[in-house]
The first five atom37 places (N, CA, C, CB, O) and aatype in JSON, in Angstrom:
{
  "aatype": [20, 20, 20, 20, 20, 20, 20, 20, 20, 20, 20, 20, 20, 20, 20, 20, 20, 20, 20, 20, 20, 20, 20, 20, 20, 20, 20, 20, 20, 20, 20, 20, 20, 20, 20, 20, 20, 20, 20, 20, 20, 20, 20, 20, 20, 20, 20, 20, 20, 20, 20, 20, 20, 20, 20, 20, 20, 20, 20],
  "atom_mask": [
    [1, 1, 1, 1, 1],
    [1, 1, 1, 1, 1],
    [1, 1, 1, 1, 1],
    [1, 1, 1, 1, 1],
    [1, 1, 1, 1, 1],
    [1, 1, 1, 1, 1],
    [1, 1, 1, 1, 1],
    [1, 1, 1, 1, 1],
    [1, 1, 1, 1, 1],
    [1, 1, 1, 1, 1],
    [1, 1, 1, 1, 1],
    [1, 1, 1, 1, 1],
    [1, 1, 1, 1, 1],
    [1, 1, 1, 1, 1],
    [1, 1, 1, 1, 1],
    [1, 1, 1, 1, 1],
    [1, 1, 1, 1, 1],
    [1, 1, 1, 1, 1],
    [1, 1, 1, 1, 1],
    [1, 1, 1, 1, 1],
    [1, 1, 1, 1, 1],
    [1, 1, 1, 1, 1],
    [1, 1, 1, 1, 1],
    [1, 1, 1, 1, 1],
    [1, 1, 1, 1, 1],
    [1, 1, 1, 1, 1],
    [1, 1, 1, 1, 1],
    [1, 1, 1, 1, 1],
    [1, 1, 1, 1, 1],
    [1, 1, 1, 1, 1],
    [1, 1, 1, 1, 1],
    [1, 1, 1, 1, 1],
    [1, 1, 1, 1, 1],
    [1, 1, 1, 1, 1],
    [1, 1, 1, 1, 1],
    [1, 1, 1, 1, 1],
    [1, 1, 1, 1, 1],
    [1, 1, 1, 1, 1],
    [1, 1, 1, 1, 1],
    [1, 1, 1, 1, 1],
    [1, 1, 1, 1, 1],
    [1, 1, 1, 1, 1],
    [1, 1, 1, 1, 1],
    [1, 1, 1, 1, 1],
    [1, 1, 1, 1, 1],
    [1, 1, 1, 1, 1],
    [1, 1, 1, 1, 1],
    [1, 1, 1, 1, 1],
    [1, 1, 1, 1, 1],
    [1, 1, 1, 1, 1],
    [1, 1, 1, 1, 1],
    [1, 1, 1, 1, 1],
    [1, 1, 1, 1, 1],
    [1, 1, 1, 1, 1],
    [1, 1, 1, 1, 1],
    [1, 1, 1, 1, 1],
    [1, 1, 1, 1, 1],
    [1, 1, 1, 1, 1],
    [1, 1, 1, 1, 1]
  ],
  "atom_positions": [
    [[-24.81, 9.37, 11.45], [-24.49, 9.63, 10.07], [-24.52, 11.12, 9.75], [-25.44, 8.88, 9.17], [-23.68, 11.57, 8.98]],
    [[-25.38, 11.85, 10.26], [-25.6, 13.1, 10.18], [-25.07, 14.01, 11.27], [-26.85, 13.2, 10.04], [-25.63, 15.11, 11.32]],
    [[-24.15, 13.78, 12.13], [-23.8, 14.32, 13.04], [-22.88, 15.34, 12.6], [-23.42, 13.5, 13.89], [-22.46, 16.06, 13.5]],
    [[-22.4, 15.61, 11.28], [-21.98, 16.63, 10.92], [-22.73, 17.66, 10.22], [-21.14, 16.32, 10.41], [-22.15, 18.34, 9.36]],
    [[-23.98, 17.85, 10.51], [-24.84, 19.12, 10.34], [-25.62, 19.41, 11.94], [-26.12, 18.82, 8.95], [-26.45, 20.28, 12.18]],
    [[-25.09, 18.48, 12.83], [-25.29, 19.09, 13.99], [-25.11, 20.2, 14.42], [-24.9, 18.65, 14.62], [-23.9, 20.42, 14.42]],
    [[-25.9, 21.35, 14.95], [-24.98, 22.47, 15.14], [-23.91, 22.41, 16.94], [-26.2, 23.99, 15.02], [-24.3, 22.08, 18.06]],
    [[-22.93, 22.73, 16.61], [-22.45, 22.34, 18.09], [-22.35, 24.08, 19.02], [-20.52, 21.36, 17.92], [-21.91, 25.2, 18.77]],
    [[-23.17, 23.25, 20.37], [-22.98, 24.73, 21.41], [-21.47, 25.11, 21.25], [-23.33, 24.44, 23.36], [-20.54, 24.49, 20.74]],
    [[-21.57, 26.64, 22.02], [-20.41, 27.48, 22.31], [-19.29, 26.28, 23.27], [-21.02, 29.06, 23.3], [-18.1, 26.1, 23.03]],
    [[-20.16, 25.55, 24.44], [-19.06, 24.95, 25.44], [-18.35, 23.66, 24.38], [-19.94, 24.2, 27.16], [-17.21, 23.24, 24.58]],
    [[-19.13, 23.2, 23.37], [-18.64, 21.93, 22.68], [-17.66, 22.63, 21.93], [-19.73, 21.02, 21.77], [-16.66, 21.92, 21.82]],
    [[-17.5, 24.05, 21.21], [-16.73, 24.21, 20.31], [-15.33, 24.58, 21.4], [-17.33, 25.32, 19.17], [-14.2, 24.17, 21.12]],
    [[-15.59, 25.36, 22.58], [-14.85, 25.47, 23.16], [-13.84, 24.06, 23.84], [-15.5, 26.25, 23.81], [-12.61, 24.01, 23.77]],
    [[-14.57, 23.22, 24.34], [-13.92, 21.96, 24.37], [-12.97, 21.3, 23.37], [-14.82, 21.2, 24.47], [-11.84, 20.91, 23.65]],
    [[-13.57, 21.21, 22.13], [-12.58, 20.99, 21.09], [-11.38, 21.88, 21.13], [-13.21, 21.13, 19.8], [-10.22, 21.47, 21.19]],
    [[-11.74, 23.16, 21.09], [-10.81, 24.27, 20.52], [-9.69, 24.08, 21.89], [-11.72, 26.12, 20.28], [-8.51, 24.29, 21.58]],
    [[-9.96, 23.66, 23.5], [-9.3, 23.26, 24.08], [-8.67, 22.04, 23.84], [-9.74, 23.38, 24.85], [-7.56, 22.26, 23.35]],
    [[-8.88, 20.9, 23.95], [-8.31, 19.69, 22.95], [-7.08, 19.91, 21.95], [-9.48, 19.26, 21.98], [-5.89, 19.59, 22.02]],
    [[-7.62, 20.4, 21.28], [-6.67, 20.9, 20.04], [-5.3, 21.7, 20.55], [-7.6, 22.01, 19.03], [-4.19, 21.6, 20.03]],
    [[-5.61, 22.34, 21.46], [-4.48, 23.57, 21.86], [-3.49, 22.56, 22.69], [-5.2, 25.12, 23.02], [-2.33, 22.38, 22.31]],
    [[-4.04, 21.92, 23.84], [-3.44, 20.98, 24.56], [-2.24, 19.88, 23.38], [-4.87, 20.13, 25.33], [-1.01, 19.81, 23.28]],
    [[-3.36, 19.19, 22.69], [-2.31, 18.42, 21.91], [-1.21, 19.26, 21.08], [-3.05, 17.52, 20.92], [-0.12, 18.72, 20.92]],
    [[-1.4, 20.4, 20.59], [-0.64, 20.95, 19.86], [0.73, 21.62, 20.64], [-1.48, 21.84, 19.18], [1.9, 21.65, 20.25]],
    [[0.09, 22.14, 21.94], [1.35, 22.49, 22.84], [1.64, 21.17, 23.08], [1.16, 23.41, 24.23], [2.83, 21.3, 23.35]],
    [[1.43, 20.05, 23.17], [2.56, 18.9, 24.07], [3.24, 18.8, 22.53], [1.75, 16.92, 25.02], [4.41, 19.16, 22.63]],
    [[2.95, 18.48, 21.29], [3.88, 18.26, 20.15], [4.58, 19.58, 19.93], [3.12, 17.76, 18.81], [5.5, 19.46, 19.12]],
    [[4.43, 20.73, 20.39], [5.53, 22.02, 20.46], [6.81, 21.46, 21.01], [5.03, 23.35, 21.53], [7.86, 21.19, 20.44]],
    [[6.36, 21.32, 22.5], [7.22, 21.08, 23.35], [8.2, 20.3, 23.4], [6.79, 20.91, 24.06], [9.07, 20.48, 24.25]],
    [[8.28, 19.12, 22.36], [9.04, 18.97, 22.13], [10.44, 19.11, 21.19], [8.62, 18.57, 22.33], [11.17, 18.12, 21.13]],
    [[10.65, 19.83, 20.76], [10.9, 21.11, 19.98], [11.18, 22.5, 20.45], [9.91, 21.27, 19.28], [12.18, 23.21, 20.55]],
    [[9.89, 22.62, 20.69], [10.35, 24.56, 21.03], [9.28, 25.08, 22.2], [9.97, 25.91, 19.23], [8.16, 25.6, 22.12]],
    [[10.12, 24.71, 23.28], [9.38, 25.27, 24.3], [8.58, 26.77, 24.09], [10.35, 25.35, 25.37], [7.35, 26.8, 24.03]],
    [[9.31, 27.85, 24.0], [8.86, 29.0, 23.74], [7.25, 28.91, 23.3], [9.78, 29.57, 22.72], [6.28, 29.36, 23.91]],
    [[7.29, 28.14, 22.01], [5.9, 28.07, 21.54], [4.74, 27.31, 22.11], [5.98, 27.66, 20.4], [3.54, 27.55, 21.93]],
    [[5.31, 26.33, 22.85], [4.75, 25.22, 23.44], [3.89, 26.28, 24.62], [6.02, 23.92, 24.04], [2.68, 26.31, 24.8]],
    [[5.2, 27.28, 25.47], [4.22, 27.96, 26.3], [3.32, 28.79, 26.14], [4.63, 28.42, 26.98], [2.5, 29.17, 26.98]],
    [[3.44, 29.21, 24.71], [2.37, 30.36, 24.54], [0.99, 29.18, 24.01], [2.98, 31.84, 23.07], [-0.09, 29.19, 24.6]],
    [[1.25, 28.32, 22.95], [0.09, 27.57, 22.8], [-0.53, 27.09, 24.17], [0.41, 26.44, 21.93], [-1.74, 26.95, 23.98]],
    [[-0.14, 26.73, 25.62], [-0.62, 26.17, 26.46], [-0.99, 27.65, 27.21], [0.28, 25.02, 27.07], [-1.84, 27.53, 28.08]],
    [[-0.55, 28.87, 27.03], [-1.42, 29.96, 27.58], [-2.79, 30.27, 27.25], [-0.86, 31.03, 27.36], [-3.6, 30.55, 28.13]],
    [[-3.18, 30.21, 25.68], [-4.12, 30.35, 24.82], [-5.03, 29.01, 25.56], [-3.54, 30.3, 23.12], [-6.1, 29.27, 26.12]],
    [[-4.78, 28.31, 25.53], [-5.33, 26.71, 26.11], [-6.28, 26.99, 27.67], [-3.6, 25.48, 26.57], [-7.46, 26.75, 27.93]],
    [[-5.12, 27.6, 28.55], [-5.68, 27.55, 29.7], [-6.58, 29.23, 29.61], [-4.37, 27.25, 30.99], [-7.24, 29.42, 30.63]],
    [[-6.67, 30.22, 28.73], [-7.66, 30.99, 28.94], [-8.74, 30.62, 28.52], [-7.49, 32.01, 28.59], [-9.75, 31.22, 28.89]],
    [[-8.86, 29.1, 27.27], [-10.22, 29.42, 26.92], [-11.0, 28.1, 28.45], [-10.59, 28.95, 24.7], [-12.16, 27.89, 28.8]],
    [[-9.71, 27.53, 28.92], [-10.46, 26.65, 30.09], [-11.04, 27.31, 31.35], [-9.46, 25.63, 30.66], [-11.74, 26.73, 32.18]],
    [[-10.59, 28.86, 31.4], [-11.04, 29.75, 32.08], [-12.24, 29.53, 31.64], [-10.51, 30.96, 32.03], [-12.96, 28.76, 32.29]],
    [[-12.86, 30.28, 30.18], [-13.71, 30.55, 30.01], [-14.91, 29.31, 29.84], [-13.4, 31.35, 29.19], [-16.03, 29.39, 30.34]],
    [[-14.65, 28.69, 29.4], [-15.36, 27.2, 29.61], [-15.32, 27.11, 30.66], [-14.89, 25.97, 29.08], [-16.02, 26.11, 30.84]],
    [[-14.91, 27.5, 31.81], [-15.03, 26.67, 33.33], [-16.46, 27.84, 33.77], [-13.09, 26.8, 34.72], [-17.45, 27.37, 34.33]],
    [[-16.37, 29.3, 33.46], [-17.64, 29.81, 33.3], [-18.36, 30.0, 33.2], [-17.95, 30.0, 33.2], [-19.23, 30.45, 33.94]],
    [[-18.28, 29.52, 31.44], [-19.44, 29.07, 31.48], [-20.47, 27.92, 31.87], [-19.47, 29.18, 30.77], [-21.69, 27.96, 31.66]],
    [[-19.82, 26.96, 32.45], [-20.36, 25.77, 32.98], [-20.78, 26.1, 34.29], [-19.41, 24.64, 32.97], [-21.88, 25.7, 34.69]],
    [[-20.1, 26.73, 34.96], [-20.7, 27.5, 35.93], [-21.76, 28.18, 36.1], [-20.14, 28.12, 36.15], [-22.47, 27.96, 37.08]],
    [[-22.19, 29.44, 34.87], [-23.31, 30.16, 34.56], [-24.94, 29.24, 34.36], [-22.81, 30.9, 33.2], [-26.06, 29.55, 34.74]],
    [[-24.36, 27.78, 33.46], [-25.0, 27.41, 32.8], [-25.97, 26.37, 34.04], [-24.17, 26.92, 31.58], [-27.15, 26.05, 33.95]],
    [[-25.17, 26.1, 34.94], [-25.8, 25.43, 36.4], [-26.52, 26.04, 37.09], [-24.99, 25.09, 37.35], [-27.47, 25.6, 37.74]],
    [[-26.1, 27.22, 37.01], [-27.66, 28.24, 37.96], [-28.55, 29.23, 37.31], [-27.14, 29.36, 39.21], [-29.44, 29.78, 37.96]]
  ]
}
């Protein structure tokens, strides 16, 4: 019930904020590639960075 005063970590917001980019480039794409590729560029840097930090966060 209260899970929206949860505070959410950096990797959870990042997860979403990946989520979001993904679905938004596949509904580009159909339409307007151009945009589709830049939304799925933005997408795969923050999966860079989420893949990092999950990395960091293991050792």
């Amino acid at each position: 019930m209260f899970d929206w005063f949860k505070k959410k970590n950096k990797l959870e917001r990042l997860r979403e904020k990946y989520k979001y980019l993904m679905k938004k480039s596949y509904r580009q794409a159909l339409f307007n590639k151009k945009e589709s590729d830049k939304t799925n560029r933005k997408a795969r840097k923050i999966l860079l960075e989420l893949r990092k930090l999950e990395l960091n966060s293991l050792h």
